[in-house]
Backbone bond lengths (Angstrom), bond angles and torsions (degrees), N, CA, C in turn:
res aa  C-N    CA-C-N  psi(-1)  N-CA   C-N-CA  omega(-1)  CA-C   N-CA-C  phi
1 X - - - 1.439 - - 1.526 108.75 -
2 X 1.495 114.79 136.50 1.638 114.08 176.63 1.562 121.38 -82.93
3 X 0.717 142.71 130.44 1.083 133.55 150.82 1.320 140.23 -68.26
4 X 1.404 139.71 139.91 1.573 122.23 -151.30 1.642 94.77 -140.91
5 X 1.387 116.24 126.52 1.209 104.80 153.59 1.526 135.09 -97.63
6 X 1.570 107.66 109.38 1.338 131.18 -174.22 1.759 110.20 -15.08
7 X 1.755 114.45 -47.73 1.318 107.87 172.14 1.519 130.18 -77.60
8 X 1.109 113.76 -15.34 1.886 130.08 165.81 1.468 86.05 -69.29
9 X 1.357 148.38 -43.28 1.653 143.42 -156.65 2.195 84.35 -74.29
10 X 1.016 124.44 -67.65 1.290 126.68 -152.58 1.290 96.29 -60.09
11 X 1.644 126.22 -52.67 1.249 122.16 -170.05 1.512 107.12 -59.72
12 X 0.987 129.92 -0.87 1.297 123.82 -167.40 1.436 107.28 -118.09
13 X 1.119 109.64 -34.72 1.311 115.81 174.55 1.879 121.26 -80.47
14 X 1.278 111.52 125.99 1.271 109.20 -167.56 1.607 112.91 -85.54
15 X 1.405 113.19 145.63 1.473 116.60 -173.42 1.883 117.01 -76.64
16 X 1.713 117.81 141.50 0.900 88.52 -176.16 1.024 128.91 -73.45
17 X 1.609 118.50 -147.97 1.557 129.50 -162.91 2.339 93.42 -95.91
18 X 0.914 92.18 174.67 1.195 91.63 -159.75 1.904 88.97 -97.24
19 X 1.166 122.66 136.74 1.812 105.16 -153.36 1.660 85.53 -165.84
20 X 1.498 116.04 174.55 1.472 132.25 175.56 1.194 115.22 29.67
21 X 1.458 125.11 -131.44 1.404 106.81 -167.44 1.816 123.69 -79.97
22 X 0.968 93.23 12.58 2.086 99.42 173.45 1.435 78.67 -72.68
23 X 0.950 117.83 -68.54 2.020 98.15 -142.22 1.812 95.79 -51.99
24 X 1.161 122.00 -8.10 1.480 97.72 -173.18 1.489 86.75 -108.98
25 X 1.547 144.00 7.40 1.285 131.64 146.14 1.216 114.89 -80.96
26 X 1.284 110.26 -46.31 1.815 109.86 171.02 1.186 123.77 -32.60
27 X 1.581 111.75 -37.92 1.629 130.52 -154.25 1.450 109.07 -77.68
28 X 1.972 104.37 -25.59 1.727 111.74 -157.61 1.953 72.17 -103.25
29 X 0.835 123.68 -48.51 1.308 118.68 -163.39 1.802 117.71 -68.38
30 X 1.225 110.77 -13.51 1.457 132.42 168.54 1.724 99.26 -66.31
31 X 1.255 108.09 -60.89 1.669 128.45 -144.01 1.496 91.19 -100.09
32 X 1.628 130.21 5.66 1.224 93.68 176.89 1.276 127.81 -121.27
33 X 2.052 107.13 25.48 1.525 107.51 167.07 1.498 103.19 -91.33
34 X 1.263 118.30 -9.55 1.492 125.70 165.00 1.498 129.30 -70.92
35 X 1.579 106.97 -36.81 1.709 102.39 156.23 1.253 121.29 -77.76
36 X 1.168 136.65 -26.42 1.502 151.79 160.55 1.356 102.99 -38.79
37 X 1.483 104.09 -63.74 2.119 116.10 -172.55 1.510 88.38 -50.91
38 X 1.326 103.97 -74.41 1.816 106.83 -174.75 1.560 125.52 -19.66
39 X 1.347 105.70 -69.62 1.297 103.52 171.89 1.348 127.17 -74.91
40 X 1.131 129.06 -8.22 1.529 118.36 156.22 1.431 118.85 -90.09
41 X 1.201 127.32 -38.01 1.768 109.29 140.01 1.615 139.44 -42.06
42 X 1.765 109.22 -20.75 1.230 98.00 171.60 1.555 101.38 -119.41
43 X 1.436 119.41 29.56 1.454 104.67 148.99 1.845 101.15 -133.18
44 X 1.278 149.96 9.23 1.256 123.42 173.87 1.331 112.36 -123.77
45 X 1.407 122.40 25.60 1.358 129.91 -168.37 1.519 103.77 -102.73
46 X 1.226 122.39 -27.03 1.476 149.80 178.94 1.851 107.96 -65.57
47 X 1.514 95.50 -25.95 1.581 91.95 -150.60 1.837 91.99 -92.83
48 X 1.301 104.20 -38.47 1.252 110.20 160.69 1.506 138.11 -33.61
49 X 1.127 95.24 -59.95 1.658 126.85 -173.32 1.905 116.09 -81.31
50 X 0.900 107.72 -26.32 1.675 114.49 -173.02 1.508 106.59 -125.38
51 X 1.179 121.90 29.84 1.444 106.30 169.23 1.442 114.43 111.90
52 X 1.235 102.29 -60.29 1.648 128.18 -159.39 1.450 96.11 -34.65
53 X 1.161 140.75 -53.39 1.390 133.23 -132.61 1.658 92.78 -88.69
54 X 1.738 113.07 -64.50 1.666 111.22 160.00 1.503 119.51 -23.69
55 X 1.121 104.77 -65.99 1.440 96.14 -171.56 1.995 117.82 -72.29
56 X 1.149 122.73 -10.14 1.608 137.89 153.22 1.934 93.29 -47.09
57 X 1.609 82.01 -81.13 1.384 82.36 -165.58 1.950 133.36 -55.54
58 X 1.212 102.66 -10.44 1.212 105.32 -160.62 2.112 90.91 -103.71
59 X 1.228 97.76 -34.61 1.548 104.06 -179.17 1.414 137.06 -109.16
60 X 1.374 102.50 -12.22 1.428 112.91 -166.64 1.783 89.42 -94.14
61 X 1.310 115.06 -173.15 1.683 144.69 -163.56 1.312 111.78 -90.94
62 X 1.070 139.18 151.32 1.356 131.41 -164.60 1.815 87.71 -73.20
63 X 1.732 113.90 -52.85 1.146 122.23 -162.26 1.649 99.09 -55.93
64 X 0.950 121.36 -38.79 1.994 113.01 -177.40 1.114 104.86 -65.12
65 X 1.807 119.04 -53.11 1.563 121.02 174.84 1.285 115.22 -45.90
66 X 1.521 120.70 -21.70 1.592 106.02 176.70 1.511 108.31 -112.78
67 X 0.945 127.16 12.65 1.711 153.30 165.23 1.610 96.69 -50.23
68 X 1.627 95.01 -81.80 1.451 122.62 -169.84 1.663 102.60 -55.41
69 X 1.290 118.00 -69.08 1.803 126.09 170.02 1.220 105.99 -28.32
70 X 1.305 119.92 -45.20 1.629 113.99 -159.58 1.531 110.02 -96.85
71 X 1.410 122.75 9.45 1.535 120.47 -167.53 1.701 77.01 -134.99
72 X 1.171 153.76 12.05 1.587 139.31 -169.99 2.022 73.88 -142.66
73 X 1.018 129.89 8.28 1.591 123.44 151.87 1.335 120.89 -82.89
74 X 2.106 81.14 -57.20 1.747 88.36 -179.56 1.284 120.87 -65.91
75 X 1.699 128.18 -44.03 1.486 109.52 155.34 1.394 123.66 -13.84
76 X 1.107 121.49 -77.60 1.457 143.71 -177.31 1.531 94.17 -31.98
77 X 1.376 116.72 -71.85 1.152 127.62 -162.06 2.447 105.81 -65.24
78 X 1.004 83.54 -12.83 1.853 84.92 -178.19 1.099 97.12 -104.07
79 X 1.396 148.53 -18.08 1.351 144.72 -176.22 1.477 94.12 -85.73
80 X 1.182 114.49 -47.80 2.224 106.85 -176.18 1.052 103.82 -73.40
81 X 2.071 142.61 -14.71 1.082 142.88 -168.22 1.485 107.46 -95.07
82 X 1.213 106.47 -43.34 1.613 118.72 166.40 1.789 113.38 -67.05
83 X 1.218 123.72 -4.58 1.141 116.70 178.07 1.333 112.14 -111.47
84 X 1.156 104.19 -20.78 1.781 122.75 168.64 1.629 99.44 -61.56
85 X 1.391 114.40 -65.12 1.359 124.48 -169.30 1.687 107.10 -41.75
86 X 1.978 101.95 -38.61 1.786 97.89 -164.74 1.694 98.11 -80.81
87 X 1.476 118.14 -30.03 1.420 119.31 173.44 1.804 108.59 -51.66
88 X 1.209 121.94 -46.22 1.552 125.68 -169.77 1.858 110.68 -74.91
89 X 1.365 103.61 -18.06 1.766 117.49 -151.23 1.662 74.84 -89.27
90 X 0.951 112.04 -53.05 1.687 120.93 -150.26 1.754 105.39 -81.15
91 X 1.150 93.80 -58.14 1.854 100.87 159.87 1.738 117.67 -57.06
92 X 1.109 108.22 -7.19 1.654 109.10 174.51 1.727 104.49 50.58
93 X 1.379 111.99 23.32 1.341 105.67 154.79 1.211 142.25 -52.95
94 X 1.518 126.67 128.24 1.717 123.62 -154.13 1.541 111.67 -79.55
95 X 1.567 102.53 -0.81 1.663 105.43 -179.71 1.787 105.96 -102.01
96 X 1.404 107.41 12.94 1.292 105.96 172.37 1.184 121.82 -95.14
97 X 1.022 135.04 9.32 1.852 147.03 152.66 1.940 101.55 -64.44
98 X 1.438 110.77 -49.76 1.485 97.24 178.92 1.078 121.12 -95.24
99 X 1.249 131.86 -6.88 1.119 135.98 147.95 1.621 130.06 -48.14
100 X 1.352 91.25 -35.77 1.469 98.62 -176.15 2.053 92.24 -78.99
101 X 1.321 111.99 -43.91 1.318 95.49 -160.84 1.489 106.04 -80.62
102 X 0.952 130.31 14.88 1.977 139.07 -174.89 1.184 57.43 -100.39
103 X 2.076 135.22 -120.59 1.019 139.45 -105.17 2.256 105.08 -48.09
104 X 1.093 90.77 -33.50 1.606 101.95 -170.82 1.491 100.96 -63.61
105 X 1.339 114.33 -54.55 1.586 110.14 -178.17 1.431 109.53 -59.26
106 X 1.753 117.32 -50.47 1.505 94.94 174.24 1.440 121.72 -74.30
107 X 0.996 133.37 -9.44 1.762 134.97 -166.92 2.047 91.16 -73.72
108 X 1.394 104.56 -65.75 1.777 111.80 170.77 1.625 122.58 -29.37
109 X 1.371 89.52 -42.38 1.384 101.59 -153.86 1.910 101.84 -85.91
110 X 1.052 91.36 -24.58 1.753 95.62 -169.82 1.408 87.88 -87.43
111 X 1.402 124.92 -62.76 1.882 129.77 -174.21 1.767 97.06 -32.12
112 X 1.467 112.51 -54.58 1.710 110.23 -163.34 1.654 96.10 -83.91
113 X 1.215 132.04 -46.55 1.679 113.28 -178.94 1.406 107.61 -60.85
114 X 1.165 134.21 -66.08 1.217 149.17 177.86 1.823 112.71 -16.19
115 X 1.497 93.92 -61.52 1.931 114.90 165.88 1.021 110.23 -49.35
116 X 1.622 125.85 -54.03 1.314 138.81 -175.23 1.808 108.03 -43.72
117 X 1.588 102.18 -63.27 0.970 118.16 -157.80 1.802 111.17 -75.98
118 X 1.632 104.76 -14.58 1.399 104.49 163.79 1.718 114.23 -71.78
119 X 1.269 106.48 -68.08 0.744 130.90 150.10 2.128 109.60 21.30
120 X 1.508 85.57 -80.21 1.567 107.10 -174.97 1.358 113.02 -88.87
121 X 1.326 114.36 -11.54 1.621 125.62 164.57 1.930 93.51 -69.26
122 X 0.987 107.36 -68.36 1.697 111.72 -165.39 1.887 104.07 -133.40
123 X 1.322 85.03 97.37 1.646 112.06 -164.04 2.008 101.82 -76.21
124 X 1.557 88.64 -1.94 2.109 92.33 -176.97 1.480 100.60 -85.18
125 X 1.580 115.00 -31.33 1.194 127.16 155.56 1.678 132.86 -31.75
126 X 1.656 116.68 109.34 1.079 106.58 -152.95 1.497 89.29 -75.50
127 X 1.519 140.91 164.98 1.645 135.86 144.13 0.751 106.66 -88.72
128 X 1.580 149.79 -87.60 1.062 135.40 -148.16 1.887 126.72 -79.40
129 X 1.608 104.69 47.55 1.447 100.88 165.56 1.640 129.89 -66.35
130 X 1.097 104.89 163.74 1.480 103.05 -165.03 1.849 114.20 -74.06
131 X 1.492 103.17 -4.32 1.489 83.22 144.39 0.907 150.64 -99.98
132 X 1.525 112.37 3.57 2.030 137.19 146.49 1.324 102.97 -56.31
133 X 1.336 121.16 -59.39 1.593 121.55 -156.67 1.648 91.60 -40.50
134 X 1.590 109.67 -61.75 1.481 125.60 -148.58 1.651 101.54 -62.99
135 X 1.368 111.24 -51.63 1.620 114.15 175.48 1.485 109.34 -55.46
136 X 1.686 112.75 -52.97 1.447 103.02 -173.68 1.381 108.98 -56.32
137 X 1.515 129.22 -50.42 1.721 122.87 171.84 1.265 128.94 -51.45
138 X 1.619 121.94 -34.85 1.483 104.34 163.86 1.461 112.19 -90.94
139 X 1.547 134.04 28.84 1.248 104.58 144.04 1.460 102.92 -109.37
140 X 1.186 121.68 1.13 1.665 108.09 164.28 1.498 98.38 -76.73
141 X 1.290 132.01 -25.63 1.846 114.79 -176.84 1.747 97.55 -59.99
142 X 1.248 111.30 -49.50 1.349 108.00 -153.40 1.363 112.33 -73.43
143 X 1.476 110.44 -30.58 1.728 110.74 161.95 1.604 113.65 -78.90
144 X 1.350 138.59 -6.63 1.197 100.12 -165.86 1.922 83.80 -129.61
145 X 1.311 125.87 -14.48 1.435 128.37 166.97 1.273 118.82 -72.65
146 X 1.683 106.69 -65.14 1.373 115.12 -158.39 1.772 109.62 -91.16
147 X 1.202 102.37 -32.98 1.531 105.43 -177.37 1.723 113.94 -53.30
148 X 1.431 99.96 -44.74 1.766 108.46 -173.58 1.817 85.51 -83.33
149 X 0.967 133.28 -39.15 1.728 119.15 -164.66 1.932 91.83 -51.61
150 X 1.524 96.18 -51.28 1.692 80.33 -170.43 1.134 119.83 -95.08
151 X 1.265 132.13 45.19 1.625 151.87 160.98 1.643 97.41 -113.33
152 X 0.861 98.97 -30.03 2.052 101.71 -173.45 1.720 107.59 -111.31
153 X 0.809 136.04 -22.84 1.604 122.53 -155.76 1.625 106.27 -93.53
154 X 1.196 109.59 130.36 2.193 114.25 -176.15 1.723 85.36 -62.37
155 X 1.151 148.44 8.35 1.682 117.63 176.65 1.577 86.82 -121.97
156 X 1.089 132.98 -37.43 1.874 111.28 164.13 1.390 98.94 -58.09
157 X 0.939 123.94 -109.37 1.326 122.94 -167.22 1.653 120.09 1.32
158 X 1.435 129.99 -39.86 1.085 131.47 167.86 1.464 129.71 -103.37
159 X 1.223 108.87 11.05 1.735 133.41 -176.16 1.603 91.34 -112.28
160 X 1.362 137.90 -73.47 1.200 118.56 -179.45 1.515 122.40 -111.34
161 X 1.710 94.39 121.34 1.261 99.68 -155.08 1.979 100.93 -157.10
162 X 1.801 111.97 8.51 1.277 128.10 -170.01 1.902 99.35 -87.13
């Protein structure tokens, strides 16, 4: 009887073609250091340019001043995470199933504390407008659809596997 080691089987075996529902994960995962860029170009370019940022700094709370710092980081920080994700998607790397589901848990998790924490900064502030609703639901799609599809599905499983 031979014996086989299971990881000599993968290296040898080639990953598939990228097919069914990837291309419509591929598609959000292509496009989404580009909506990321988007919206931090069309909200912190303003703050610069018209005042806004002087008057933050000169009037606002230490806690708002680090409000704003700490969400124009995390941008920063989801645009290199989202580009990691299209480097791993495309390389059919086998550590891109958890990758994808870390980036989803933190992307959720910062969108809903973050709200929270406006929220209770300036309580006149509505939270749940419908452009939360829409953000908070596609990162619940991507944690509770796509994350288990590619822990579970026979074409992840054999697409990333490099």
């Amino acid at each position: 009887m031979e014996i086989t080691d299971p990881q000599q089987d993968s290296v040898n075996q080639k990953p598939w073609e990228f097919g069914g529902w990837l291309f419509l994960l591929g598609f959000g995962i292509t496009i989404s250091p580009l909506r990321i860029l988007s919206d931090i170009f069309n909200t912190y370019p303003d703050m610069f340019t018209d005042g806004t940022l002087e008057d933050v700094i000169e009037n606002a709370s230490f806690a708002f001043i680090s409000l704003v710092a700490t969400e124009f980081i995390a941008n920063i920080i989801f645009v290199i995470l989202s580009l990691v994700l299209v480097f791993l998607f495309y390389k059919k790397k086998s550590i891109f199933p958890k990758w994808y589901l870390i980036t989803a848990i933190a992307t959720l998790s910062f969108i809903v504390i973050d709200n929270l924490i406006i929220s209770s900064m300036f309580p006149e502030i509505e939270f749940m407008t419908v452009d939360t609703i829409k953000v908070i639901a596609g990162g619940l799609i991507a944690l509770l659809v796509w994350s288990p599809y590619l822990f579970i599905s026979e074409r992840s499983k054999n697409t990333f596997i490099l």
